[in-house]
N, C-alpha and C positions, 0 to 999 in steps of 0.2 A: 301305573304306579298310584298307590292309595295312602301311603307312608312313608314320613320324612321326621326325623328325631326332630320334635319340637313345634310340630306343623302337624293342620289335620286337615283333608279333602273336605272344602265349605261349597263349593260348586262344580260339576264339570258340565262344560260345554259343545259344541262341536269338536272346536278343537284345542279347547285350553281349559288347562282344571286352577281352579283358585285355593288355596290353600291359607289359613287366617294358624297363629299361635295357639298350641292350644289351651282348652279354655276360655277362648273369645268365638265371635259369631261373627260374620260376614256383616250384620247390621250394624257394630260396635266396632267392630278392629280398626285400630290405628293404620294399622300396616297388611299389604296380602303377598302372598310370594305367588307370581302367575306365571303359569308353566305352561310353555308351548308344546301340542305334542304334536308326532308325525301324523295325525289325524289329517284325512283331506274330508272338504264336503263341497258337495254343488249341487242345486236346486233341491236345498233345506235335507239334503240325507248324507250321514256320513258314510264314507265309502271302504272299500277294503280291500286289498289292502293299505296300510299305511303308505306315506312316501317317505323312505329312506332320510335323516339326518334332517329332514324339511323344519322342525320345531327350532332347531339350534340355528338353521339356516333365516328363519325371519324374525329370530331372536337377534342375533348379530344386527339384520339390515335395520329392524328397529332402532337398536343403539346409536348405528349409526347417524340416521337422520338426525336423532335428539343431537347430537353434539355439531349437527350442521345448522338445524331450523333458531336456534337462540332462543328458544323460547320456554317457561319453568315445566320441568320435568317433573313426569309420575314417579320418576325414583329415591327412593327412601338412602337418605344419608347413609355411607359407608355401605351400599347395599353389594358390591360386589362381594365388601368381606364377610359380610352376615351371610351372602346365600350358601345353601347345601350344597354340598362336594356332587351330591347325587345328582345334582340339576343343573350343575354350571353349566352355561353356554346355552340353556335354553331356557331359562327363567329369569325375570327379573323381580326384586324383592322392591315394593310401589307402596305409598301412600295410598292408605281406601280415599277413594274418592266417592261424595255424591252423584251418580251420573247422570247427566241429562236425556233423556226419551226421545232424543235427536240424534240420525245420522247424517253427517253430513257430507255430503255428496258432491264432488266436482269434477263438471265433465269439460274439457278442453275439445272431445272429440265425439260423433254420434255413434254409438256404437251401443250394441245389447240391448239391456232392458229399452233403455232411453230410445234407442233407435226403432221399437216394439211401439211404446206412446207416442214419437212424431208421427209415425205411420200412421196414426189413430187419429188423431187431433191435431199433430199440427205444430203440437207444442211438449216440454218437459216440467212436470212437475210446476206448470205455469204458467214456465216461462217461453213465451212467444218467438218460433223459431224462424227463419228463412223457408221457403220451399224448394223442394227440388235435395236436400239434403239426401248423400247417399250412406252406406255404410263406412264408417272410417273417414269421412269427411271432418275439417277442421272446423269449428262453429268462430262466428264471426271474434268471441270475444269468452273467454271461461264461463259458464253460470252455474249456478247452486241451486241442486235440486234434490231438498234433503227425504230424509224421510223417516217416518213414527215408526220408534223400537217397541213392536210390540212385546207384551209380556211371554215368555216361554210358552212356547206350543203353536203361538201366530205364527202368521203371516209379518212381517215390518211392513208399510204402506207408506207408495211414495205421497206428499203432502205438499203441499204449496207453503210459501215462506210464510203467509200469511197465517196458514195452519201452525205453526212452529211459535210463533208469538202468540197464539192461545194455550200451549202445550209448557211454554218457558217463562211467558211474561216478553214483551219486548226490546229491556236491555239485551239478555241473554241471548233472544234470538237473533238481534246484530251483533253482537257478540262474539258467538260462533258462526256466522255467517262470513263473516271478517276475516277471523282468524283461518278459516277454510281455506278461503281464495287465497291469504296471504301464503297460507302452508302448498298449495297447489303450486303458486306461482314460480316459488323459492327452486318446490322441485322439480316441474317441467324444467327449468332454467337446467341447474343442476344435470340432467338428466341429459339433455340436450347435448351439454358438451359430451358425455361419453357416446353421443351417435344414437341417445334414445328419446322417445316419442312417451311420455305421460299421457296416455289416452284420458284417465278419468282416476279418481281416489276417493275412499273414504273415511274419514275421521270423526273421532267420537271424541267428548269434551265430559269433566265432571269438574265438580269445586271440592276441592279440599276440605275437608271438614273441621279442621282449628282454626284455617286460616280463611274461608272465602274464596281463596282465589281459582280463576276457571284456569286448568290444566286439560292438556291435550292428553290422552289417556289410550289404552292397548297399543295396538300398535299402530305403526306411523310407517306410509308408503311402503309397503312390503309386497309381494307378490303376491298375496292373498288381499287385502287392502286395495288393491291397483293395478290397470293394464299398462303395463309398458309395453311397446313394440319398436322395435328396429325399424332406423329411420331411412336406411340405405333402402330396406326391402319397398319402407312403405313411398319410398318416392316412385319403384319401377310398379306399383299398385297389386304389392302383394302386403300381407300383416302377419309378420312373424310376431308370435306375444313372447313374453318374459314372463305367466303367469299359469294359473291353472286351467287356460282355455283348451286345451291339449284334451286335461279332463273332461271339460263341459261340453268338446264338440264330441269326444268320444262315445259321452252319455245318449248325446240329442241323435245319435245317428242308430244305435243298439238299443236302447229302451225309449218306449212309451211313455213315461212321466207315472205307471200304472205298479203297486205294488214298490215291492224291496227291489233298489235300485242293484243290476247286476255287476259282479266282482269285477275289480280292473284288470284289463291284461298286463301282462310285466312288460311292457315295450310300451307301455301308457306310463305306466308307474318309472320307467327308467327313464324315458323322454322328458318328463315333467321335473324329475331331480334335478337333471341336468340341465335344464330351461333354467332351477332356480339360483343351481350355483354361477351359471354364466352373468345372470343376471348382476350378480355380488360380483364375481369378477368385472366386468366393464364400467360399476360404480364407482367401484374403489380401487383397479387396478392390480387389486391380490383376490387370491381364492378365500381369502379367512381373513377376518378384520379381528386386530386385538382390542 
């Protein structure tokens, strides 16, 4: 979709196209309307095909959280009745934010990239680990291990905290280091009670630009943002995910990392849906959050 009466495509990304009124620019707009689409991507290529309903589905789990975490929202006053009819349910209409060139990263669990650098060194993004850690193993205590958003066409690179206070200044980089672990903590908890397992998440922070203040910004704990797993599976030492690991181990096992990444099979793509609606179901108890 390229066109919405009143709205004109200012970026698209992997897998969300930004949208500013038109007439304005991404660098000026008050407000953006940011549209989820069924886009998937893993290991920086987006893939094909889409997964079914998946934009509206971590549009919802987003909203969700916001109205769990207490904490000020990216969304722009009256923004349910401002958005398009065209886009309901998977769009939300947000305050432009300044965004910070930090991701920030918390792992409760070792797992993926993270569990590639302990293998290495020892340590994540720093921070100094136990040895003996295996895959899926719980780590003594959450830590944050963020990392530099590079500009379009990078690589992101993980960085040390230390690196993140040259990049933000060091109010900002405890700041959002803060607010990370506190948003982590909120929802392993959370999470917990429905029987799931918060492996790790990523959140991104901007400031508002009339006001200053740092808002938590895209999305918040969603199945693309974060590995949840089943905590029944993971006690008998198996790791069922909630997330698009489905797709990345489908990847690592059929392609090289070499060229244009090959088409999903439809029993990837229906297995993955269905990972995200369950996922929403055992959060919140219904198939569809209003």
């Amino acid at each position: 979709m390229t066109g919405l009466d009143g709205w004109e495509l200012a970026y698209s990304g992997k897998v969300r196209d930004l949208y500013v009124p038109v007439g304005t620019e991404l660098a000026t707009a008050p407000e953006m309307l940011m549209v989820a689409s069924d886009r998937v991507s893993a290991f920086d290529q987006v893939l094909e095909p889409a997964i079914p309903g998946k934009g509206e589905l971590l549009t919802t789990l987003t909203r969700w959280w916001i109205d769990r975490l207490g904490l000020p929202s990216q969304l722009a006053p009256d923004a349910d009745a401002r958005t398009p009819d065209a886009v309901r349910g998977r769009a939300m209409l947000v305050r432009t934010l300044d965004m910070l060139p930090v991701e920030c990263v918390v792992r409760g669990r070792v797992t993926g990239s993270g569990l590639k650098e302990y293998r290495q060194v020892g340590s994540i993004s720093g921070v100094a680990l136990p040895p003996g850690l295996e895959d899926g193993d719980a780590l003594p205590e959450p830590i944050y291990t963020p990392a530099w958003k590079a500009p379009q066409g990078a690589h992101d690179e993980n960085v040390s905290f230390e690196r993140t206070v040259e990049l933000v200044g060091a109010d900002d980089a405890a700041a959002i280091r803060d607010l990370a672990l506190r948003v982590y903590a909120q929802g392993a908890a959370i999470a917990a009670e429905a029987g799931l397992v918060l492996a790790d998440t990523k959140l991104e922070f901007g400031r508002d630009r009339a006001t200053g203040e740092l808002v938590l910004a895209d999305e918040v704990l969603t199945s693309d943002s974060s590995r949840y797993w089943d905590a029944a599976a993971l006690d008998q030492g198996r790791v069922e995910s909630f997330d698009k690991q489905i797709v990345r181990d489908w990847l690592a096992a059929n392609w090289d990392g070499a060229g244009e990444a090959p088409r999903l099979p439809a029993d990837v793509v229906e297995r993955t849906a269905a990972r995200y609606r369950e996922l929403i179901e055992r959060l919140t108890g219904s198939p569809r959050v209003e």
